[in-house]
C-alpha positions as CSV (number, residue, x, y, z in Angstrom):
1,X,109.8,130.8,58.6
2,X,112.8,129.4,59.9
3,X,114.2,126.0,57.9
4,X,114.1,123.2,59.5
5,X,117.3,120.9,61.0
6,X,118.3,118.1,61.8
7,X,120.3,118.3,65.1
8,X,119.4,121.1,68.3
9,X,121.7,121.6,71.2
10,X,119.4,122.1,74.2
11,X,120.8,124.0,77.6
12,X,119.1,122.9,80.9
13,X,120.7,125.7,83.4
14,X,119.1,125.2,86.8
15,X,120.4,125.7,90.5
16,X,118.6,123.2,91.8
17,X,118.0,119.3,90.5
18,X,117.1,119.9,87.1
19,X,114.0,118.1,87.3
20,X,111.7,120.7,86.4
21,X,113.5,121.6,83.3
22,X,114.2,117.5,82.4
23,X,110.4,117.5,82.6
24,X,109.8,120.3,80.3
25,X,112.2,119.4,78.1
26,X,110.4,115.7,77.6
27,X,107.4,116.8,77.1
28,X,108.1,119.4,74.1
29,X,110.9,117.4,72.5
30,X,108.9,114.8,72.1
31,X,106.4,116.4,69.8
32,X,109.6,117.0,67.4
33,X,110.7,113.7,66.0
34,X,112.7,114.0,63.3
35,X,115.2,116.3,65.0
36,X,118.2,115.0,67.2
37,X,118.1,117.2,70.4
38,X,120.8,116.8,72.3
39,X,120.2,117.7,75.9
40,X,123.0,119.6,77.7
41,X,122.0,119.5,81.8
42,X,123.6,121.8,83.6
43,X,122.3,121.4,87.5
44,X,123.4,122.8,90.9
45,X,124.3,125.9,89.4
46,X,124.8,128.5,92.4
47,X,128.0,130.2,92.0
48,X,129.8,132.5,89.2
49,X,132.3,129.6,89.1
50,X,129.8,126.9,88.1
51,X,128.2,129.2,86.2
52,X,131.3,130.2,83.6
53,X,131.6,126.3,83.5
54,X,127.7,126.4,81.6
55,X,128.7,129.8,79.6
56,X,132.2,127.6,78.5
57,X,129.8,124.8,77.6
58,X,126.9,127.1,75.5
59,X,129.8,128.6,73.8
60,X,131.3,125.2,72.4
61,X,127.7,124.4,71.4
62,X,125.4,126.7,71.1
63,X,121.8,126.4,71.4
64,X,118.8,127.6,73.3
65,X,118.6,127.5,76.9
66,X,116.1,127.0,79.5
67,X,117.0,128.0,82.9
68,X,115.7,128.3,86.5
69,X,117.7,130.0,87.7
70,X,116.6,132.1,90.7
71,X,120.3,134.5,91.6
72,X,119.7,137.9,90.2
73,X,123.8,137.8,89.3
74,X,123.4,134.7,87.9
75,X,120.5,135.3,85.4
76,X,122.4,138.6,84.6
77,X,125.4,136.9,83.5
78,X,124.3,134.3,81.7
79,X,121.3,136.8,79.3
80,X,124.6,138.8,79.0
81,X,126.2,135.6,77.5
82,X,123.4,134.6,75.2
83,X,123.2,137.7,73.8
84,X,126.4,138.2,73.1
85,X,126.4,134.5,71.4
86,X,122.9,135.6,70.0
87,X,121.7,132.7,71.6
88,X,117.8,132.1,72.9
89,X,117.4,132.3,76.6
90,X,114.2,130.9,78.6
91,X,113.5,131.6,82.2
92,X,110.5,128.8,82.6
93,X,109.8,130.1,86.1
94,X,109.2,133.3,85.2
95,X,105.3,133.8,83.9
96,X,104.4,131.6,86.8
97,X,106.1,133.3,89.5
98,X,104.8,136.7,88.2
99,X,101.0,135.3,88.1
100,X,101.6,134.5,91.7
101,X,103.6,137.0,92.8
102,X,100.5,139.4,91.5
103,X,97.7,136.9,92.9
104,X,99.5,136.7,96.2
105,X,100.6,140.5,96.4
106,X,104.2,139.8,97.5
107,X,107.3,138.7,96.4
108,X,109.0,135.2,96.1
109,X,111.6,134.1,98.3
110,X,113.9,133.3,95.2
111,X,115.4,130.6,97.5
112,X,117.2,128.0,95.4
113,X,116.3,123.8,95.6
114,X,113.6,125.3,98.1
115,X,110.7,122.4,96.7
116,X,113.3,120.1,98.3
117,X,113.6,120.8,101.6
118,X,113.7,118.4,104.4
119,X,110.1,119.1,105.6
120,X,107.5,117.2,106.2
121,X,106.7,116.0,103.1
122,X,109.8,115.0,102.4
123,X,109.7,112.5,105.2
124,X,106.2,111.5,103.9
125,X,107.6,110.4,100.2
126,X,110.5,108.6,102.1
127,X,107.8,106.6,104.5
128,X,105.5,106.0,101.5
129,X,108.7,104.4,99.7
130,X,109.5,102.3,102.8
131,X,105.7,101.0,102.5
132,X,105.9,100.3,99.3
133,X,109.2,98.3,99.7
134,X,107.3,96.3,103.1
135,X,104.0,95.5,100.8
136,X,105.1,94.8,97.1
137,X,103.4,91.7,95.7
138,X,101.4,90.8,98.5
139,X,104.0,91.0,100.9
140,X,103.2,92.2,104.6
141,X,99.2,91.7,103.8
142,X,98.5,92.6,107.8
143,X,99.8,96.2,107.5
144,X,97.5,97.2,103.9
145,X,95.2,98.7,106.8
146,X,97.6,101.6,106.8
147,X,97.8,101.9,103.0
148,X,96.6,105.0,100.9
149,X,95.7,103.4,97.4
150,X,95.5,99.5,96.6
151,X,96.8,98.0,93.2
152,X,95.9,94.6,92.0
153,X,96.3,92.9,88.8
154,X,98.1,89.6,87.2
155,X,101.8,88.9,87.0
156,X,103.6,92.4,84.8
157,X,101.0,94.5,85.2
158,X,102.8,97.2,85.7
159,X,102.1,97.0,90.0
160,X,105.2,97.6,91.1
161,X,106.5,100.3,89.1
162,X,103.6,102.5,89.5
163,X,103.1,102.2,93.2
164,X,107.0,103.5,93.2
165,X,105.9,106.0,90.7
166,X,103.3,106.7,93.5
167,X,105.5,106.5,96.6
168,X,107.1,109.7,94.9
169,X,104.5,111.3,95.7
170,X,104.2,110.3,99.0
171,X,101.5,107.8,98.1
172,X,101.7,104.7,100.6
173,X,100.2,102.4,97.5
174,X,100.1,98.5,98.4
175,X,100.0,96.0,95.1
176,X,98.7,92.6,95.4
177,X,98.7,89.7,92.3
178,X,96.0,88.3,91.2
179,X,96.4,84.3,90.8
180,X,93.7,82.0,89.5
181,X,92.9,78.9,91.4
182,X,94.4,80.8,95.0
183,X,92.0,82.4,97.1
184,X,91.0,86.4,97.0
185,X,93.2,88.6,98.5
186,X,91.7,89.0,102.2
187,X,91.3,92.1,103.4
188,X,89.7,93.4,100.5
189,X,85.9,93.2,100.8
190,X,85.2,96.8,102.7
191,X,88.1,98.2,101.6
192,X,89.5,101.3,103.9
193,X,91.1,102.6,100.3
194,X,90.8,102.4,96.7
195,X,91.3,99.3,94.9
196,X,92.2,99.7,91.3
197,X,92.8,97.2,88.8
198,X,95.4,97.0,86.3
199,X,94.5,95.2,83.3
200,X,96.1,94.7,79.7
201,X,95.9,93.5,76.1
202,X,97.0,90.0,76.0
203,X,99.1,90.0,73.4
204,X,101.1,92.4,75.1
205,X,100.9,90.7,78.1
206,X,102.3,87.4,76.8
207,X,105.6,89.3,74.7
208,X,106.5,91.1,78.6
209,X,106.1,87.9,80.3
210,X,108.4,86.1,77.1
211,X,111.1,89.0,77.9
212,X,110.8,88.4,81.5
213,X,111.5,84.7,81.1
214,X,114.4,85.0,78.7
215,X,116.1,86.9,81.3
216,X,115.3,84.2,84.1
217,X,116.3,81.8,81.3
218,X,119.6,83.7,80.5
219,X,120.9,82.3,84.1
220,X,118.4,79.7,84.9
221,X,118.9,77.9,81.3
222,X,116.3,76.9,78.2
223,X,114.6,74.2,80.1
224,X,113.1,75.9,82.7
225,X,111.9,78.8,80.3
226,X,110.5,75.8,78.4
227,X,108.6,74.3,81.2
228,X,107.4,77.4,82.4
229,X,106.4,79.1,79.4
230,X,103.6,76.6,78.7
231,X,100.8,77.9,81.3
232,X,102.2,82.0,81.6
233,X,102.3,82.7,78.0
234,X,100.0,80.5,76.3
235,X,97.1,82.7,74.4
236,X,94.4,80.9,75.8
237,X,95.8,80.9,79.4
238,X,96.9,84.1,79.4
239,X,93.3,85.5,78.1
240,X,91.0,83.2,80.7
241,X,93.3,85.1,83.0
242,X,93.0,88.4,82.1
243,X,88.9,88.1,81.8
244,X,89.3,86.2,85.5
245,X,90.8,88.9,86.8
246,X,88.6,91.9,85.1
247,X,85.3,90.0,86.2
248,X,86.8,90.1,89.8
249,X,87.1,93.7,90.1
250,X,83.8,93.8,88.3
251,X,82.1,91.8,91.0
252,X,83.5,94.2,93.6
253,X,83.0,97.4,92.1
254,X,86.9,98.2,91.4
255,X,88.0,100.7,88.8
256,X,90.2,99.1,85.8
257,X,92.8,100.9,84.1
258,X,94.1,99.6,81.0
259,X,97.6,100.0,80.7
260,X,98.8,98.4,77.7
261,X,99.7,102.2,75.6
262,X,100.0,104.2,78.8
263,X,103.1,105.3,80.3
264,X,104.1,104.5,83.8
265,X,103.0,108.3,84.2
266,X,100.2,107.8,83.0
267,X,98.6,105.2,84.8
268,X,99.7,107.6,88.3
269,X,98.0,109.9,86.8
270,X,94.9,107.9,86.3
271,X,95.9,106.0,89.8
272,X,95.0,110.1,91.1
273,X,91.8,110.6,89.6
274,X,90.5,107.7,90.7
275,X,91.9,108.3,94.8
276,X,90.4,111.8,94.2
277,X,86.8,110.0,92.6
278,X,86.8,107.3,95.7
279,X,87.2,109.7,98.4
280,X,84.5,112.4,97.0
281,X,82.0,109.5,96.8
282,X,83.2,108.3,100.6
283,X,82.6,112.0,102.0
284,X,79.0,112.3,100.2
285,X,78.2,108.7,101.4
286,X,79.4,110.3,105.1
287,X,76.4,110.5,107.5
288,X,75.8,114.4,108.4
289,X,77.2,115.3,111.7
290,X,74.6,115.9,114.5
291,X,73.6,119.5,115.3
């Protein structure tokens, strides 16, 4: 067995954005904690020029790399490179080109930065992030008839964030706060869409909304934190809140997600399953069509 170190130089080669890899690479170096990886991104890689720029860098620092590279020159080049520096080399894409390549029965088109093309939906993450922009905190209320997903919860929820997490993936999602002592948010009673709540702990609650108001107090002055902070972080308040708002979805049969350990990611994620749960109950509730 290999010992263990403390410090890992990690190559992302790609010819495209690099996202794919950056993603890859978060979710396995996070596993190892007590290492210091440093990540080397190396993105838009498409010609032997930019490419000795990579092999300059891997030589200075050598580590493993994970490429996507698609060029057939390219990937030659740089596994000459790594073997030479007896370096490990990774082509990510690989096994899961191959499984489709032999599911499909032909070949890719190897065609780099091809997942971003200006297609169609492209144009539909860039309309869903316009939407979101028009309808964030209640804003625009008329137009949530043309919204895909519905997010409600009380102030620092986490609303805003995750329906831009969302419009990324060309979800048009809506968010509207929950305020005790105003009216419901009309509109919402036969809902075209899903309405999800998004609840927390209240303890955590209160320390984001404390943060939130030292940075309005940072420009706006002590005072005004102090007046304010009475009623939006007080324990009590903020907990009558909280159960306010979760016995209002109750009453109208809207999911809850709880978001106080979950990653923006995560709540998406969650956000998805329940779209996916709505609209399978909405096509079995669906009269049958008329022979």
């Amino acid at each position: 067995m290999r010992m263990s170190i403390e410090r890992l130089n990690l190559h992302l080669v790609s010819d495209a954005t690099g996202e794919t890899l950056n993603a890859i690479a978060r979710a396995t170096t996070a596993q190892f904690e007590h290492v210091s990886i440093v990540h080397h991104r190396w993105s838009l890689i498409r010609t032997r020029f930019q490419l000795h720029r990579v092999l300059e860098g891997i030589e200075s620092e050598p580590g493993p790399v994970l490429s996507t590279l698609l060029d057939k020159a390219l990937r030659l080049e740089l596994e000459t490179t790594c073997r030479r520096l007896n370096v490990s080399l990774v082509h990510v894409l690989d096994p899961v080109m191959a499984l489709l390549q032999e599911q499909i029965g032909e070949q890719g088109a190897a065609r780099p930065g091809k997942q971003y093309a200006l297609n169609a939906d492209y144009f539909r993450r860039i309309d869903a992030m316009h939407y979101v922009l028009a309808h964030d905190d209640g804003q625009a209320q008329p137009g949530l008839a043309g919204a895909d997903v519905v997010l409600i919860g009380v102030s620092r929820s986490s609303k805003t964030p995750t329906c831009f997490y969302l419009a990324n993936r060309g979800i048009k999602a809506a968010n509207i706060p929950l305020v005790p002592g105003l009216p419901e948010p009309p509109g919402l009673d036969h809902p075209h869409c899903p309405v999800i709540g998004l609840t927390l702990e209240p303890a955590a609650l209160i320390e984001i909304r404390r943060h939130r108001l030292r940075l309005i107090g940072a420009g706006a002055g002590t005072g005004a934190v102090r007046q304010t902070e009475t009623e939006y972080v007080d324990e009590d308040a903020v907990k009558a809140e909280l159960l306010w708002a979760r016995r209002l979805c109750t009453r109208h049969g809207w999911p809850v997600i709880d978001v106080t350990r979950r990653s923006i990611e995560e709540t998406a994620a969650t956000v998805l399953q329940l779209m996916d749960a709505w609209h399978e109950r909405q096509r079995k509730q669906a009269p049958m069509p008329q022979s």
